[in-house]
C-alpha positions in Angstrom: 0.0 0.0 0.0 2.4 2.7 0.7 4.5 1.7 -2.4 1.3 2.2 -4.3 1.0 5.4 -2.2 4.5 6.7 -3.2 3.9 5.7 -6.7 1.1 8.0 -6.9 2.6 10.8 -5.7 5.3 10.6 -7.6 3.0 11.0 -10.5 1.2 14.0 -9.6 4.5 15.7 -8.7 5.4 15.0 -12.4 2.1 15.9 -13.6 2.0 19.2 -12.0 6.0 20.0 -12.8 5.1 19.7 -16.5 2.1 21.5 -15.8 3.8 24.3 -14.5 6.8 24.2 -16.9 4.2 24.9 -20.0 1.9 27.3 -18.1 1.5 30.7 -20.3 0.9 33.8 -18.0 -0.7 35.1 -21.4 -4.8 33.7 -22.0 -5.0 32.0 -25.8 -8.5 33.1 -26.8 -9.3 30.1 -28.7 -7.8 26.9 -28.9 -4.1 26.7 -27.5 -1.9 25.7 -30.5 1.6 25.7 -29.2 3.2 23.5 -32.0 6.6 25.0 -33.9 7.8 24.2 -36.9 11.7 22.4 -37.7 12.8 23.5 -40.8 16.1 22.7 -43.3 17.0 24.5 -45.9 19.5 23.0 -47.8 21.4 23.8 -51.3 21.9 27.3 -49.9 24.7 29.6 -50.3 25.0 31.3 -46.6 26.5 34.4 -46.0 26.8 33.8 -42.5 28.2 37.3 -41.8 30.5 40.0 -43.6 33.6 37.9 -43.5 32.0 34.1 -43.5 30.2 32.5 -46.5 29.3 29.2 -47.1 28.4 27.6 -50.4 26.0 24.6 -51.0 25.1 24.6 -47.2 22.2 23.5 -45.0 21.1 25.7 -42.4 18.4 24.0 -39.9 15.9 26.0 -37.0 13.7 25.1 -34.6 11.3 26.9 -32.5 12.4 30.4 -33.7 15.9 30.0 -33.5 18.8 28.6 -35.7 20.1 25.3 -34.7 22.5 24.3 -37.2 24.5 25.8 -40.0 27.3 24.0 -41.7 27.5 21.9 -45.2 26.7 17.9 -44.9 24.6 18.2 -42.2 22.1 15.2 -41.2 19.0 16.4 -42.0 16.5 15.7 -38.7 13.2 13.7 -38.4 10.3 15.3 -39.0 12.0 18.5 -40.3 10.6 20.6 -43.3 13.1 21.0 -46.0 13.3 24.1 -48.0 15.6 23.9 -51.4 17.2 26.5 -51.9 19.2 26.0 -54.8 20.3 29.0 -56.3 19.7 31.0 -53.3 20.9 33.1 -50.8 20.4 33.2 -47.3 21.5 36.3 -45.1 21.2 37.5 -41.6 18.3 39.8 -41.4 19.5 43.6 -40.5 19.2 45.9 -37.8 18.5 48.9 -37.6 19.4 50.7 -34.2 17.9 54.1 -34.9 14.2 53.8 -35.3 11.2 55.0 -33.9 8.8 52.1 -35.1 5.9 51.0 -32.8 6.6 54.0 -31.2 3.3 56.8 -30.6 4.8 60.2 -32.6 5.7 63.0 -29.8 2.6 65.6 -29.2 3.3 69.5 -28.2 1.0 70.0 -25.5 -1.3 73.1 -25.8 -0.1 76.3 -23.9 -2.6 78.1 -22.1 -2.9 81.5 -23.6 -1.1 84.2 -21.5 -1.5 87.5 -22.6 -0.2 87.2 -26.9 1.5 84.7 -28.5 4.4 84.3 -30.9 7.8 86.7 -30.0 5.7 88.3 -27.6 4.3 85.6 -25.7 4.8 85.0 -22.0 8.0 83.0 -21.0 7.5 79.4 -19.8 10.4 79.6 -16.7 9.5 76.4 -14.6 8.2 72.9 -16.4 4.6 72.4 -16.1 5.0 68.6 -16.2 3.0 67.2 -13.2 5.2 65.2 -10.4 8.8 64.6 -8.9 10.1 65.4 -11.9 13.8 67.6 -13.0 12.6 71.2 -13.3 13.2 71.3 -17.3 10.8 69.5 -19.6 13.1 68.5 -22.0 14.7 66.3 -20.0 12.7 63.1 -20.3 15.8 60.6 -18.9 12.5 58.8 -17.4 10.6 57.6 -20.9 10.8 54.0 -21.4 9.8 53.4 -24.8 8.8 48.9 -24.4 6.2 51.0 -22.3 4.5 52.7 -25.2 5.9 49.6 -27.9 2.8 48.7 -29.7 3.2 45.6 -32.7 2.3 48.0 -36.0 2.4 45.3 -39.0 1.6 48.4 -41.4 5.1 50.2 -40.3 6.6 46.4 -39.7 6.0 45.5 -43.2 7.9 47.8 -45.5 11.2 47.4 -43.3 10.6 43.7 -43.7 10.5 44.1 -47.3 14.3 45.8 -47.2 15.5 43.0 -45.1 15.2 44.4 -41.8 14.8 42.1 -38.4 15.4 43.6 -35.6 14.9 47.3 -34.8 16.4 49.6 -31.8 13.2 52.1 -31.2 13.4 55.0 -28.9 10.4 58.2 -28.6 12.7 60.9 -30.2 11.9 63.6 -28.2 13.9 65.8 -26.1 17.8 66.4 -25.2 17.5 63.6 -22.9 15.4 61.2 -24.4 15.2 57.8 -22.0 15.6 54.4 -23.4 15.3 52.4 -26.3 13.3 49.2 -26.8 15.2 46.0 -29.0 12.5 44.2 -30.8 11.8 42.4 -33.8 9.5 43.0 -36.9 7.6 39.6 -36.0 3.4 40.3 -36.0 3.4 38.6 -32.9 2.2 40.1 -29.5 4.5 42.8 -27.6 5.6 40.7 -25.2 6.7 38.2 -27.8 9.0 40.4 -29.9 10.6 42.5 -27.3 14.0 41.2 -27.4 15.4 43.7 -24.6 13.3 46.5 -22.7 15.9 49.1 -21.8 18.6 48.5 -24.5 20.3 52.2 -25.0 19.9 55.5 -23.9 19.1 58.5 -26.7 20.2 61.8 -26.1 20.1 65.2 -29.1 20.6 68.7 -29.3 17.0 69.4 -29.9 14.7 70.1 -27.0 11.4 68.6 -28.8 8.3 69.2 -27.8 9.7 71.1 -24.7 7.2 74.1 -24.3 9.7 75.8 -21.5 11.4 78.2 -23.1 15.2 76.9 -22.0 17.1 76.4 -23.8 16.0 78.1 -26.8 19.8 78.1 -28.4 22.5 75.3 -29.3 24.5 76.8 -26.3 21.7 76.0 -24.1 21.1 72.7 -25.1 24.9 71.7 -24.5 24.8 74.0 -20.7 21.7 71.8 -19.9 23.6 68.6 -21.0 26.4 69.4 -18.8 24.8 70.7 -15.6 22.6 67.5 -15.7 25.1 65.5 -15.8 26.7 67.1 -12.8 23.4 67.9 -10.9 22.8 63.8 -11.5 26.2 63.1 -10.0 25.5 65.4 -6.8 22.3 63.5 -6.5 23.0 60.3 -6.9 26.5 60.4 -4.3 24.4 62.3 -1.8 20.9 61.1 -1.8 20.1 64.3 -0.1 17.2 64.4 2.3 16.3 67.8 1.4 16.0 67.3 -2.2 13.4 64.4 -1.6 13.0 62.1 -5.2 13.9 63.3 -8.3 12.5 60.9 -10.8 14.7 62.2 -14.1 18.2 62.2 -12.1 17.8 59.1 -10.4 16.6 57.6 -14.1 19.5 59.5 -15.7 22.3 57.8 -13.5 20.2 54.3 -13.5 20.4 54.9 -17.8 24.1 55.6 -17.7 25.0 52.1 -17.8 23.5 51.0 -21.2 25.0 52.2 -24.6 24.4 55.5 -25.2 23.1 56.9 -28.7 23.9 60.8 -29.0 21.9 62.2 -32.6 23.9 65.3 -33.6 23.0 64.6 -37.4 26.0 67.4 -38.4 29.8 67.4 -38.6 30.1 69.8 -36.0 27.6 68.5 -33.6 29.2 65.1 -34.0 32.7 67.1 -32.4 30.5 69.0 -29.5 28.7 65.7 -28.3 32.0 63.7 -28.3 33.8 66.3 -26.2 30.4 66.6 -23.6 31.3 62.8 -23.3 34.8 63.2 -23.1 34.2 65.8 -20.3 32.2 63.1 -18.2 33.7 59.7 -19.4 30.9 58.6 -22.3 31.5 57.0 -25.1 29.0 58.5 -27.7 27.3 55.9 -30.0 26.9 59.4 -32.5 24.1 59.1 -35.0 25.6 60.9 -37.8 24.3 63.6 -40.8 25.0 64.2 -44.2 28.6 65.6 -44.4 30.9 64.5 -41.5 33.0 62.8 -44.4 34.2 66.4 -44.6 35.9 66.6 -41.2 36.6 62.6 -41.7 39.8 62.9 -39.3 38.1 64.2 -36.5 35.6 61.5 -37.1 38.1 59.3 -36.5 39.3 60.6 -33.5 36.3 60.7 -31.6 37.1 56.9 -31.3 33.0 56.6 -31.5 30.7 54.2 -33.5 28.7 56.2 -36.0 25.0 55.6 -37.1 25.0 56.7 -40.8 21.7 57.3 -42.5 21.5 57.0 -46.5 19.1 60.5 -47.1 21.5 62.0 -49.8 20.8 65.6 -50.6 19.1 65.9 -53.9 20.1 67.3 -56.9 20.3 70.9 -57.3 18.0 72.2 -60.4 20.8 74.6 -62.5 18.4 74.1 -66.2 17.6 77.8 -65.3 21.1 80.4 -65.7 19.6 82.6 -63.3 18.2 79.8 -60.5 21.8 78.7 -61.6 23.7 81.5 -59.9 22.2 80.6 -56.8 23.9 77.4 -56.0 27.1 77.5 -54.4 30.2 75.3 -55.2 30.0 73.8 -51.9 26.7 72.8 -52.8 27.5 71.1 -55.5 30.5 69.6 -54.2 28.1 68.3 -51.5 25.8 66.5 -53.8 28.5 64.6 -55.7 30.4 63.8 -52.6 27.5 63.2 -50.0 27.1 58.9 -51.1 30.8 58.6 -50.2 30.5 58.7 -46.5 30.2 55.0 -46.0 33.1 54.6 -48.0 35.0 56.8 -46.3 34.2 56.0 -43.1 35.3 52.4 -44.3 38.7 53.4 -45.9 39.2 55.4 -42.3 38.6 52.6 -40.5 35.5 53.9 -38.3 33.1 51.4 -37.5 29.5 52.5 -38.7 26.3 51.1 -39.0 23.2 51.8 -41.0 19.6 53.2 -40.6 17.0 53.7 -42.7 16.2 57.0 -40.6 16.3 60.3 -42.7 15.1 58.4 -45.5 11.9 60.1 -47.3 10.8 56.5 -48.1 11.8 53.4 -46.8 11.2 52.0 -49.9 13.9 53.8 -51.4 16.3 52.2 -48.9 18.3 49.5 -51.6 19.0 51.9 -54.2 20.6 54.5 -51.9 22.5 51.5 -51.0 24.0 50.4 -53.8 24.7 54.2 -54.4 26.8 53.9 -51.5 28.6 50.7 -52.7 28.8 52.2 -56.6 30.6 54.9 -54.5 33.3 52.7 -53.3 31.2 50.5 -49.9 32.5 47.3 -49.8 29.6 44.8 -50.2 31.3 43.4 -46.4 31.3 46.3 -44.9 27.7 47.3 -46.0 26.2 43.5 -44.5 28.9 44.4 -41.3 27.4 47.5 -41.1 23.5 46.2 -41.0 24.2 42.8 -38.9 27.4 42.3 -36.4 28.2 46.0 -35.5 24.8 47.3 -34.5 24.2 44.1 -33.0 27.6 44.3 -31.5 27.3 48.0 -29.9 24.1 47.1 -28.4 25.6 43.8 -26.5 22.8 41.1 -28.2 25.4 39.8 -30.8 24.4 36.5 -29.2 20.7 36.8 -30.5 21.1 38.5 -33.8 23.4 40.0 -35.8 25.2 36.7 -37.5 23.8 33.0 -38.6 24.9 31.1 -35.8 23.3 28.3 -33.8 21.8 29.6 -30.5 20.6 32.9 -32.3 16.8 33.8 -33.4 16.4 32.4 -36.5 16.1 35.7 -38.4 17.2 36.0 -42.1 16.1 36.9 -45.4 16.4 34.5 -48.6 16.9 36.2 -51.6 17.2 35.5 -55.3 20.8 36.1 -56.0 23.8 38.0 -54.6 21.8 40.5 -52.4 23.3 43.8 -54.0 22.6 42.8 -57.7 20.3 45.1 -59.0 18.6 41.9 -60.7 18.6 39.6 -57.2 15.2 40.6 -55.0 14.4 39.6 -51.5 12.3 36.8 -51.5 11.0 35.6 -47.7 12.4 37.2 -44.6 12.1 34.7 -41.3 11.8 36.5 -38.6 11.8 34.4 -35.2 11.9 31.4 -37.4 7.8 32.8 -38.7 8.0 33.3 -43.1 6.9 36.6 -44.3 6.9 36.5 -47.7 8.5 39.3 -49.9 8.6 38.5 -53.3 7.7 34.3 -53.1 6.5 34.4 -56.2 9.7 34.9 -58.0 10.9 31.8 -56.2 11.7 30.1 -59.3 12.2 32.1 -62.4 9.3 31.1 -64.9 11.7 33.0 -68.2 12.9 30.6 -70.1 12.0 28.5 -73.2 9.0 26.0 -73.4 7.6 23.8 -75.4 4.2 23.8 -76.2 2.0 21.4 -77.1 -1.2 21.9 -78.7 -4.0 19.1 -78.7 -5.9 19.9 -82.2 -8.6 18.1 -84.1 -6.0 17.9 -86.9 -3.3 16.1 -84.0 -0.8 18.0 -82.1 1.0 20.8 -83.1 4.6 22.1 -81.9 5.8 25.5 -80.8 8.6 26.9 -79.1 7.5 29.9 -76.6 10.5 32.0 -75.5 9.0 33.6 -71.9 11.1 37.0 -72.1 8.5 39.2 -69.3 5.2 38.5 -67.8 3.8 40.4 -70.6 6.5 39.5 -73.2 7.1 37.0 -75.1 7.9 35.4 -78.5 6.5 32.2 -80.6 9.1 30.1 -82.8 7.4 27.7 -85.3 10.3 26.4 -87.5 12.0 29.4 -88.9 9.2 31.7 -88.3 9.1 34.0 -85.3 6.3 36.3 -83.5 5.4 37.9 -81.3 1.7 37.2 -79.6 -0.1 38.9 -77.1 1.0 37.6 -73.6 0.3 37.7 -70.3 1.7 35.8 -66.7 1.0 36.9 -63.3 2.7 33.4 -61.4 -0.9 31.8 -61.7 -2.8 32.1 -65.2 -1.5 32.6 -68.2 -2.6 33.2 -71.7 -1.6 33.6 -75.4 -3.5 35.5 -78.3 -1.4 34.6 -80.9 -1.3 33.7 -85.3 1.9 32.2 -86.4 0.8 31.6 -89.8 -1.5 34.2 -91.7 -2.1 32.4 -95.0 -4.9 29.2 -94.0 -8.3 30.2 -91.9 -8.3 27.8 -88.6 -4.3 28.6 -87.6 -4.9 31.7 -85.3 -5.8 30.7 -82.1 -6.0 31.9 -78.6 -4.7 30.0 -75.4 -5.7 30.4 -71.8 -4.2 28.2 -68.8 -2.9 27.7 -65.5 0.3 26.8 -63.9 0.7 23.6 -62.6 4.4 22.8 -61.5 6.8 23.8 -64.1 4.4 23.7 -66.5 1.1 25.0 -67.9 -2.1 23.4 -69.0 -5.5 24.8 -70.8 -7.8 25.0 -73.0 -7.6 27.2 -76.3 -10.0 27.3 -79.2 -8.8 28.5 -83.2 -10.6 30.9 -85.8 -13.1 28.8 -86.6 -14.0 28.2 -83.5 -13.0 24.2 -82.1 -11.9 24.0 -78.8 -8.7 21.8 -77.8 -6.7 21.6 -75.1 -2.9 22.1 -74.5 0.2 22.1 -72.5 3.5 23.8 -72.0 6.8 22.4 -70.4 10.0 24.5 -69.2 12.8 23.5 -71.7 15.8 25.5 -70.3 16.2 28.7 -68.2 17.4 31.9 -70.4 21.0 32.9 -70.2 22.0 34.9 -67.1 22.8 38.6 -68.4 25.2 40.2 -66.3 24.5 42.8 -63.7 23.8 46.4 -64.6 25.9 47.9 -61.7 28.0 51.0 -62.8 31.2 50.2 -62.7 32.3 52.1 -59.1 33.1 55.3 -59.7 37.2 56.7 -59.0 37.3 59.0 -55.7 40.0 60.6 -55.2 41.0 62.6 -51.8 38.5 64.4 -50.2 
């Protein structure tokens, strides 16, 4: 009896461990579903970072992360393979100077106090409710995984360039708070919050500050300063009399993570590393358009730089007299403003990238390869979107790289990534698919042979598939050109080889099935028939149209 006894509790202590093991703290409205899927993909060539590549290799996850990647690996039970032959698999970038998910800054509404403008009443004291710092614009305290909210709308397009993984911060303010680490997954908040408080943001720019210090550069950089000594007084003392300051206590409490300083201008670049200098911070500096001009002193900030991609447009000089208006410098700028990366490179200043600045994210791979047609390396550019922004932030052992133990976060793309003909097919992020361009998966151009089923026997043609709505008809030595159309799911062909009997124009309409087509199609004189069309042999790969990079000499 009290083996049986023992027996049974030892059962229910098992029970309830798995029990309590599995337990979400999250309700599932609806039926729980907590399966994850294994997959391989194998054939693969794997850029597994800037400086690592592997060619006809398998890389295998499970549950969201990678667990293998390597050539002639054993392939597990029960896993889903993927082919990928012909493709290329890359770490999925990150981009650690965004504000996605994050609500846009609102100016609150001034009472009205005798005038407005130049002549309205000065705002001395903040008017920001509780034991806060006495100037608005420094909001040390924001935490922005507090006001994170999953947007698939703003997720979506950076998804589409590639992107992962996203640092996003409320930009608003000198001192802004911290910065959230989450993925682009459309999963729930909790889910894709990779680290809550992963840097502290700091600017020049005040915001939506209604007090009215600072109102100048100088005051943004005396504020800077005498919080930074006002937060070291507070935090050695503790004093009594003071009671709680919630903004210097958060200030100190933020001075351990990375810090991200956005001075967006040569000079500001030099003024924020010297503040940090004074007070032993290392700026991460989130760079403008033309600190390639003062690239020494770059250099010797010793700092990480955040470079966005938003090249200055072109100046219109059609008109002689608009024409007289635009400076040298100007001009100088515009032709010399896509050689920063490359600079930065060639000086040996680690950087990373951001889509920020950019009037459409969209536009994000053609500035790119700008930058790389100016003389980027294509290693540097994936070093500079992976390891170093993964690196600065500390989480280079979640993302960043292919490795096993990381989240299984990388795109799959067509072809070499910075071909102008290779596209972004899938990007995985946390081992989910979200599809890109699928439908170019395999590339339907090519030759095929048709067959078509007539009441006179089966006739031959060669279609050469050129575009989806291109495409030419060989019967023996004759060519022509019919009227096509392909959109990956139906096709069809309005088409008359021959001009000179009634019954040989005919018109085709089909589906794809596989690799090939099948239909139905009916000739002039009306008689229905069926046919089918199978892929002979891909068309010859043209090479790329990338300029050739263009010569920069000293700057």
């Amino acid at each position: 009896m009290r083996k049986a006894n023992s027996l049974f509790l030892a059962c229910g202590v098992m029970l309830f461990s798995t029990f309590a093991l599995s337990q979400s703290t999250f309700p599932e409205n609806g039926i729980s579903d907590p399966r994850h899927g294994q997959y391989a993909f194998t054939n693969a060539t794997i850029v597994k970072d800037g400086n690592s590549t592997l060619t006809n290799a398998t890389m295998i996850i499970k549950d969201g992360k990678i667990v293998a990647v390597g050539t002639n690996l054993k392939l597990p039970a029960g896993a889903v393979e993927v082919n990928c032959s012909g493709k290329y698999i890359y770490p999925s970038f990150v981009d650690i100077y965004a504000d996605y998910g994050i609500p846009a800054p609102q100016r609150p509404q001034q009472p009205a106090q005798g005038g407005g403008g130049f002549f309205a009443q000065a705002q001395l004291e903040s008017n920001v409710k509780g034991a806060y710092g006495w100037n608005q614009a420094i909001k040390s305290d924001i935490d922005a995984y507090k006001v994170f909210n999953v947007d698939e709308t703003k997720a979506k397009p950076l998804r589409d360039q590639g992107f992962g993984t996203v640092l996003s911060h409320v930009r608003d303010g000198i001192a802004r708070g911290t910065g959230a680490l989450v993925t682009l997954a459309s999963e729930k908040e909790n889910l894709v919050i990779i680290k809550d408080r992963a840097a502290a943001n700091y600017s020049f720019n005040k915001g939506t500050s209604t007090q009215s210090y600072p109102g100048s550069l100088m005051g943004s950089i005396a504020l800077l300063r005498q919080t930074f000594l006002d937060a070291q007084w507070y935090s050695k003392n503790k004093p009594s009399s003071e009671g709680l300051n919630i903004s210097l206590q958060s200030w100190s409490n933020n001075l351990n993570l990375p810090q991200i300083f956005e001075a967006s201008d040569k000079w500001n670049a030099l003024r924020a590393d010297r503040i940090g200098d004074e007070f032993g911070i290392q700026y991460i500096i989130k760079a403008g358009q033309n600190e390639y001009q003062r690239i020494k002193e770059m250099k010797a900030t010793n700092a990480t730089f955040i470079v966005p991609l938003n090249y200055p447009q072109a100046q219109d000089v059609e008109d002689p007299n608009d024409a007289r208006f635009v400076s040298l410098s100007d001009m100088r700028h515009w032709e010399l403003a896509p050689t920063m990366p490359s600079a930065f490179e060639k000086a040996g200043i680690p950087f990373c990238l951001t889509t920020s600045d950019l009037r459409d994210v969209k536009t994000f791979w053609t500035a790119l390869r700008t930058a790389v047609n100016y003389g980027l390396s294509e290693n540097a550019a994936i070093t500079a979107l992976t390891k170093t922004p993964a690196t600065v932030l500390g989480v280079y052992d979640k993302v960043g790289s292919l490795d096993a133990g990381k989240l299984a976060n990388f795109v799959i793309a067509s072809g070499p990534i910075f071909n102008e003909r290779s596209s972004i097919l899938q990007n995985w992020v946390q081992g989910e698919k979200y599809s890109v361009k699928e439908d170019s998966w395999k590339d339907p151009k090519g030759n095929y042979k048709i067959v078509l089923n007539t009441p006179n026997g089966p006739v031959n043609y060669t279609l050469n598939f050129k575009t989806s709505s291109s495409a030419s008809l060989i019967a023996g030595k004759d060519t022509v050109t019919p009227k096509f159309y392909f959109d990956g799911r139906q096709v069809r062909i309005n088409v008359a080889p021959e001009r000179r009997s009634p019954g040989e124009n005919f018109r085709l309409s089909g589906i794809v099935s596989g690799e090939g087509w099948t239909g139905v199609g009916e000739d002039s004189l009306g008689r229905s028939f069926t046919w089918t069309a199978s892929f002979d042999q891909a068309s010859p790969q043209k090479p790329d149209s990338v300029r050739p990079r263009r010569p920069i000499g000293q700057l």
